[in-house]
C-alpha positions as CSV (number, residue, x, y, z in Angstrom):
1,X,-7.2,-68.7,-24.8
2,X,-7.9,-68.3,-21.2
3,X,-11.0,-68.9,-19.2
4,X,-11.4,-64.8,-19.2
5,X,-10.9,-63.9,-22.9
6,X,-13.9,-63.4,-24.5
7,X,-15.6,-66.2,-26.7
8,X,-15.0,-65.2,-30.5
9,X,-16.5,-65.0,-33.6
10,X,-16.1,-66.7,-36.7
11,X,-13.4,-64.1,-37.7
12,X,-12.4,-63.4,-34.3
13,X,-14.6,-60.1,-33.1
14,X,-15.1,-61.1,-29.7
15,X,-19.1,-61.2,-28.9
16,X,-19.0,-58.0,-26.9
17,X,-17.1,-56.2,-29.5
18,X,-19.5,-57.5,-32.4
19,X,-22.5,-56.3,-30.1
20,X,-21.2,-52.9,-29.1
21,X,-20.5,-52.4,-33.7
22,X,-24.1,-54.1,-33.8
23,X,-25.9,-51.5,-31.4
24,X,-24.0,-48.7,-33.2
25,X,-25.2,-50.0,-36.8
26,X,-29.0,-49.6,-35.4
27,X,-28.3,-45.9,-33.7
28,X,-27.0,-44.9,-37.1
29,X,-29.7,-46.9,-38.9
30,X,-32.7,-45.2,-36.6
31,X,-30.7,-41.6,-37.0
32,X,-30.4,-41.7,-40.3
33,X,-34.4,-42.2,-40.9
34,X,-35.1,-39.6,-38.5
35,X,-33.1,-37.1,-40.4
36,X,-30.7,-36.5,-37.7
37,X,-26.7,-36.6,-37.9
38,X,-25.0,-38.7,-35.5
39,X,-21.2,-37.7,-34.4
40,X,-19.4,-40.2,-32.2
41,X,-17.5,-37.8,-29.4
42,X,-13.5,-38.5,-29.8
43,X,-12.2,-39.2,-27.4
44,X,-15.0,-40.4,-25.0
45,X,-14.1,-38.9,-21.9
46,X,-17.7,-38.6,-20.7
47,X,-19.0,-41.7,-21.4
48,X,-21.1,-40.3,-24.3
49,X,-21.6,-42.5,-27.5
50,X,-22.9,-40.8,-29.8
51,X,-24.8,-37.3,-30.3
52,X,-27.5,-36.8,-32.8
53,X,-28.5,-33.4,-34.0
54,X,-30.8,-32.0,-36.9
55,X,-31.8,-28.9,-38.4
56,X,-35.4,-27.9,-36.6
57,X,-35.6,-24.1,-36.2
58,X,-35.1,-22.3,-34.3
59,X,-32.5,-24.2,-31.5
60,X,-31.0,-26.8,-33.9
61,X,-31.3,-29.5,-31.1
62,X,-28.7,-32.3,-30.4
63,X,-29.3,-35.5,-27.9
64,X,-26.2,-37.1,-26.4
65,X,-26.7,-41.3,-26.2
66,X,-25.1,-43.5,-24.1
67,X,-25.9,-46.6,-25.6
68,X,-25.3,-50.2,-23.9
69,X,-26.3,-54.1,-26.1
70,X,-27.9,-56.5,-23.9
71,X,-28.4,-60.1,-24.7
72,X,-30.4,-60.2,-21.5
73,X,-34.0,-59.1,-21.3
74,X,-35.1,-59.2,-17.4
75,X,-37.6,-57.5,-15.4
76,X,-41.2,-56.9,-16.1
77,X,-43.8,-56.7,-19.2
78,X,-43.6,-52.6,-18.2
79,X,-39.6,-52.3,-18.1
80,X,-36.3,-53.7,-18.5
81,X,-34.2,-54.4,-16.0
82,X,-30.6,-53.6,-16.9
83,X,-27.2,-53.7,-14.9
84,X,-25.7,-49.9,-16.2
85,X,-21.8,-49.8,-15.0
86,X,-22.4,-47.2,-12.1
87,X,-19.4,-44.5,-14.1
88,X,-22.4,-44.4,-17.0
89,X,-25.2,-43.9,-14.1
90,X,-23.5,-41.1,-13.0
91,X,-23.3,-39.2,-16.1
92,X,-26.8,-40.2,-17.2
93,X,-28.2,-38.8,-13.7
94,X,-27.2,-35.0,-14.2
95,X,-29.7,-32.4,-15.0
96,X,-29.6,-29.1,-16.3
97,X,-27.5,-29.9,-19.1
98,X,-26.9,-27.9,-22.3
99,X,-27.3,-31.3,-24.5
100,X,-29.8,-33.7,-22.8
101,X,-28.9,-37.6,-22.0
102,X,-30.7,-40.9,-22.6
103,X,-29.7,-44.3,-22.3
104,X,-30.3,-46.4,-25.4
105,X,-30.4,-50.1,-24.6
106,X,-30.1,-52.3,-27.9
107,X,-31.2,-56.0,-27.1
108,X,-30.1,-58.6,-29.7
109,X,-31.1,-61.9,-30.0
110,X,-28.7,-64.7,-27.9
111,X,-27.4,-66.1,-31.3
112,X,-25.5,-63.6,-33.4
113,X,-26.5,-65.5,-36.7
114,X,-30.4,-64.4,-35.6
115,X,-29.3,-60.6,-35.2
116,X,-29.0,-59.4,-39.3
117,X,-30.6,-61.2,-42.3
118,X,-29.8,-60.1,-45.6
119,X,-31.4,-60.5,-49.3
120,X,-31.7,-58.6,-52.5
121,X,-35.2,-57.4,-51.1
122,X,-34.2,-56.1,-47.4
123,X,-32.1,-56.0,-44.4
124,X,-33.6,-56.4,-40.9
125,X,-31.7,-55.9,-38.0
126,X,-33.0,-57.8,-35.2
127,X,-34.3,-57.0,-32.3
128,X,-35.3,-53.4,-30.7
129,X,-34.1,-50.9,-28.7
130,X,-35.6,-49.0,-25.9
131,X,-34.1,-45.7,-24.5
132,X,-34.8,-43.6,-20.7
133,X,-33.8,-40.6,-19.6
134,X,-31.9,-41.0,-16.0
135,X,-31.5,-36.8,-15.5
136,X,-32.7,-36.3,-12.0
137,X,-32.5,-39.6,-10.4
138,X,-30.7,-40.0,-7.0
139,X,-27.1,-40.5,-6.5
140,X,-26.3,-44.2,-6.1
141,X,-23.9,-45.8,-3.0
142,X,-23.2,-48.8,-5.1
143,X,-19.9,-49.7,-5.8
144,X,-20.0,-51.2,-9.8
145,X,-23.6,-51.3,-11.3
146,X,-27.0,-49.4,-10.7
147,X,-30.1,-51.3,-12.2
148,X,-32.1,-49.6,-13.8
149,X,-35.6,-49.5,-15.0
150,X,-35.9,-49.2,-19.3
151,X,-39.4,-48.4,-19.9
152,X,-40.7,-51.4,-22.8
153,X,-43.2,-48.3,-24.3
154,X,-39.7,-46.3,-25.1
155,X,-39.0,-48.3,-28.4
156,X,-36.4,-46.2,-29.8
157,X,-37.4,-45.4,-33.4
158,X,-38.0,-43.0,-36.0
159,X,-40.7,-41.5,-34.3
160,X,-39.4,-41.9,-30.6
161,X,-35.9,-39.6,-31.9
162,X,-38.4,-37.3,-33.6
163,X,-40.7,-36.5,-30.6
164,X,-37.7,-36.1,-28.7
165,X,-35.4,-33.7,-30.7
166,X,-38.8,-31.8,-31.4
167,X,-39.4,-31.6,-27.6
168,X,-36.1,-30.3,-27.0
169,X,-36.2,-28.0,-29.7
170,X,-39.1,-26.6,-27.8
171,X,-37.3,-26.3,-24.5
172,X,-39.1,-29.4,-23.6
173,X,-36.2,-31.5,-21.8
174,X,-33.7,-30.9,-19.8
């Protein structure tokens, strides 16, 4: 194994691989609460995740996600600050967009035996996950990576996905 190949897991999912199936377990797991279907685009050619949608009359709104799993947590008690690969930044910026976009940022703990527990009474995924909204936001001259600020009151959750599909639903967010 070189010095550049990820380190593995006990079966041999390398760590960013188990995060990135990790994060999409809790999209699915917040959806699925919220009522909403989630698709993942095939094939992702514009650096879209997943897209929820659900049944509110009358516009049947859909979100597209870009979501990211950070071992990190930096920045401030008001935000995160993440590193988003600038290729993501740029699709995340754009505004008047049929769907809208939102970056969901899933934090795990540094040890991946801390991130799931399991029993016959419950499973709890662990940690949290915030999400933004980027539409609007300048055009960046970096070359690789564009920090950005994740609001810590955006908990992505049942109620977050709700207020936003309902907001879309009425014409709320572009």
């Amino acid at each position: 194994m070189s010095d550049s190949t990820p380190p593995a897991l006990g079966l041999g999912l390398s760590m960013s691989h188990a995060q990135e199936q990790f994060s999409k377990a809790f999209v699915l797991a917040v959806a699925a609460l919220a009522g909403c279907a989630a698709a993942e685009p095939a094939p992702d050619v514009d650096d879209i995740d997943w897209t929820l949608s659900c049944r509110l009359r009358p516009r049947r709104p859909k979100l597209d996600l870009q979501v990211k799993s950070w071992i990190g947590d930096t920045g401030t008690l008001e935000a995160i600050h993440y590193p988003l690969q600038r290729k993501n930044y740029d699709g995340l910026i754009l505004t008047n967009l049929l769907i809208p976009r939102f970056l969901v940022l899933v934090l795990v703990p540094r040890q991946p035996e801390a991130w799931l527990s399991v029993s016959p009474e419950q499973l709890v995924l662990r940690r949290c996950a915030f999400w933004c909204s980027l539409a609007g936001q300048p055009a960046s001259e970096n070359a690789s990576t564009v920090t950005v600020r994740v609001p810590r009151a955006n908990l992505f959750d049942v109620a977050a996905v709700t207020r936003l599909m309902q907001a879309i639903n009425e014409g709320g967010v572009s």
